[in-house]
C-alpha positions in Angstrom: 129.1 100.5 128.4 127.9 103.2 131.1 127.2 102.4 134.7 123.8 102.2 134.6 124.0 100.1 131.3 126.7 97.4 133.2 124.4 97.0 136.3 121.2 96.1 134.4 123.5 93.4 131.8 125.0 92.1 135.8 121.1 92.1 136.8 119.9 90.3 133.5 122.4 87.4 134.4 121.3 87.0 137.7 117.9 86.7 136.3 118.8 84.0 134.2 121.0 82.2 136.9 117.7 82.3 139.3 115.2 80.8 136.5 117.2 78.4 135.6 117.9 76.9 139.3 122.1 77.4 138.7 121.8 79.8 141.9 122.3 78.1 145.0 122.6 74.3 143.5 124.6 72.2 145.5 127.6 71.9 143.5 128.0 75.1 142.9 130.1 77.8 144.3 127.7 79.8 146.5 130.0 82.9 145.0 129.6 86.0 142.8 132.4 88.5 141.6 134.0 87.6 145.3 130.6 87.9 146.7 129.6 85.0 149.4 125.9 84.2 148.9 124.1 84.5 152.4 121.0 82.9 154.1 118.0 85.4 153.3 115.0 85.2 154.8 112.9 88.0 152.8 114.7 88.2 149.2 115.4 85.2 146.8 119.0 86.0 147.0 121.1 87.9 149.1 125.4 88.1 148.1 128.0 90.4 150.7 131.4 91.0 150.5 132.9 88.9 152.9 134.8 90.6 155.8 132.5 94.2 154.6 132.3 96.6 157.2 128.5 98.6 156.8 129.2 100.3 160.4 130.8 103.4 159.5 127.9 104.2 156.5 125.4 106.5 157.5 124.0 107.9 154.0 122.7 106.5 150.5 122.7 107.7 147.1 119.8 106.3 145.2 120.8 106.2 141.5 118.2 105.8 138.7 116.4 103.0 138.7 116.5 100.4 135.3 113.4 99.8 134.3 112.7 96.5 132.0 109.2 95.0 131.2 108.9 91.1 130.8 109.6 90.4 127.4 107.0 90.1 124.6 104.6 91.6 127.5 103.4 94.4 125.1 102.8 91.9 122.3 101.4 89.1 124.5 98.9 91.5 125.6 97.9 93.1 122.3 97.5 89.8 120.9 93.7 89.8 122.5 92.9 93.5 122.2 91.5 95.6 119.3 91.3 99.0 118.5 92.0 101.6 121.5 92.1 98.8 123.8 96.1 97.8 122.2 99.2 98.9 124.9 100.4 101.8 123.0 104.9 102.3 122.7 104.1 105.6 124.5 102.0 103.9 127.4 105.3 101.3 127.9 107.5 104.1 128.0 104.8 105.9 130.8 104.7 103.1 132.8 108.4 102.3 132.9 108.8 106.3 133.5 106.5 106.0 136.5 108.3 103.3 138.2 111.2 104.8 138.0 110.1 107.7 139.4 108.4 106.1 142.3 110.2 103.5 143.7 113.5 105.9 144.6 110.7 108.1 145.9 109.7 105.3 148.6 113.7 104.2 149.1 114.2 107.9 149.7 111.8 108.1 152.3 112.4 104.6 154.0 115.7 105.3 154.8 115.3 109.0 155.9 112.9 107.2 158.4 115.5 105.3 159.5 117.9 107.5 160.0 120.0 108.1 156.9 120.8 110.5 155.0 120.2 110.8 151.2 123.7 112.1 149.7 124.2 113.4 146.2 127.5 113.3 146.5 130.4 110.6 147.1 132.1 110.9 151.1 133.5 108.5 152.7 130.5 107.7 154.8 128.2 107.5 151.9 126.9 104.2 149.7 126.1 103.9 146.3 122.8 101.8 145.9 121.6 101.0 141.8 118.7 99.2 141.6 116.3 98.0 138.5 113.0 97.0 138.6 112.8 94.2 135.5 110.3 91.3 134.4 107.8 93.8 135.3 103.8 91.8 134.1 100.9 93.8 134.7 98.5 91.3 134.1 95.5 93.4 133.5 96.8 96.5 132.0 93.7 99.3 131.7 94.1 101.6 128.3 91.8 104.0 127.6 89.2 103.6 125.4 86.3 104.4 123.2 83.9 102.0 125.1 84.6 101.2 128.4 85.8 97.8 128.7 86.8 96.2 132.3 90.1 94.3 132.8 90.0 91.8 135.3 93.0 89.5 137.4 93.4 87.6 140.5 96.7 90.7 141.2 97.8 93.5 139.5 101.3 91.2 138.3 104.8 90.9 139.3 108.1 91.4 139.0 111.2 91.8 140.0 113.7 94.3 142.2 118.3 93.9 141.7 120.4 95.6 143.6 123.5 96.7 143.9 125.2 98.6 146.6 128.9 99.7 146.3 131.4 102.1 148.1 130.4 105.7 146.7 134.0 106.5 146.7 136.2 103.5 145.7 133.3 101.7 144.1 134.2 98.6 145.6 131.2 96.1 145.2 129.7 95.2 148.8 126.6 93.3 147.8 124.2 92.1 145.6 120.7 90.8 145.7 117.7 89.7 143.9 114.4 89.3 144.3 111.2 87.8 142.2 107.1 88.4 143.3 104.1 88.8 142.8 102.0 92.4 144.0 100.7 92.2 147.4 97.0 91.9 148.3 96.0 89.0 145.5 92.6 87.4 145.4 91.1 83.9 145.1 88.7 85.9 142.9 89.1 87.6 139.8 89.2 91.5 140.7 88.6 94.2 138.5 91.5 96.5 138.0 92.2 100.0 136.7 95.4 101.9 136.0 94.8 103.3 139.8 94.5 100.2 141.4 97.4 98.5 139.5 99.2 101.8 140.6 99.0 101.7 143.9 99.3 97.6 144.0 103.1 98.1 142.7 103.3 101.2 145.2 102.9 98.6 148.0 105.3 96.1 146.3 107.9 98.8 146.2 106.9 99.2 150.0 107.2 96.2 150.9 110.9 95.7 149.0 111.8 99.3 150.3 111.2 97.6 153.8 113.1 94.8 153.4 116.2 96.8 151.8 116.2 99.0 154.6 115.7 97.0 157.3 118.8 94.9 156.2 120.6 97.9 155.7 120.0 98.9 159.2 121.2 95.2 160.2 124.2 95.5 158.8 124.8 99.1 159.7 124.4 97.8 163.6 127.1 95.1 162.9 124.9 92.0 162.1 126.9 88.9 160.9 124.4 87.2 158.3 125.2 83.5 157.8 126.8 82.0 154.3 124.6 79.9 152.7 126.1 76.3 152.0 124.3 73.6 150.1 120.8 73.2 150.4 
């Protein structure tokens, strides 16, 4: 099993941990492959090394991104659609394509706004982040066809961002987290949406998580102490 391969099985787990309410029970170890789970205020869950020392990092590597759509999504959705109107295997696979293109994009540029520097390279200074974007429903996807037929939803869908972030050098695993939501901006209303719209609806989801990873970065960088989580 490759790297890449490894993170999303790790990331699959935690998936199934969080659904099922295991993650953060009571009588349960708040613990994960020697992680310590911590209080998060902005991601479902949030797991650190304890005693890990961010100080010294000052650049990222962004490796490719997973990419996983909820399962059965592509039948679910055909079930009520004819003809030219059907999600196609080569639409998936441009859709998955295009999130994995653009949420490194936005990491990339979050952190160079912060003040990091986007390695290529292992050094010494330099952390490893994988991520995957999975569970990925687009409630209202818009196909092309012959006559034009509106898709309409209260959002454009949901889903959800893993990370991992790692040593570059010694790969030592510093922390872990997970989060599940819905795309920004949702109305009491049923909308009507099209492929730009639910484009740029994930684009400010991968904002917003981009935000949040790099603000806690920057936390952590500047010696912040988060607090374990214990019980409920």
């Amino acid at each position: 099993m490759n790297a890449s391969s490894r993170v999303c099985a790790i990331i699959l787990t935690a998936m199934s941990l969080l659904v099922s309410g295991s993650i953060g029970a009571a009588e349960e170890a708040e613990t994960w492959d020697g992680l310590t789970r911590m209080k998060a205020k902005h991601m479902d869950a949030v797991f650190l090394l304890p005693g890990a020392d961010f100080t010294g990092y000052t650049a990222v590597i962004i490796e490719p991104v997973e990419v996983a759509l909820k399962e059965n999504w592509q039948r679910d959705v055909n079930r009520s659609r004819m003809g030219t109107r059907r999600v196609t295997d080569e639409q998936v696979q441009k859709m998955r394509t295009e999130v994995a293109e653009a949420l490194p994009e936005v990491f990339a540029r979050d952190f160079e706004k912060a003040g990091w520097t986007i390695a290529t390279e292992p050094a010494p200074h330099v952390l490893s982040l994988q991520s995957a974007v999975i569970n990925i429903d687009v409630a209202a996807p818009d196909t092309p066809s012959a006559g034009r037929v509106k898709s309409y939803s209260f959002d454009a869908g949901s889903a959800t961002l893993a990370l991992e972030v790692r040593d570059s050098q010694t790969h030592q695993l510093l922390g872990r987290a997970v989060d599940a939501r819905r795309t920004p901006g949702g109305s009491a209303s049923l909308q009507w949406t099209t492929s730009v719209s639910n484009r740029a609806d994930f684009q400010a989801l991968f904002r917003d998580w981009s935000r949040i990873l790099v603000n806690g970065m920057n936390e952590l960088k500047e010696g912040a102490e988060p607090e374990p989580q214990t019980g409920k």
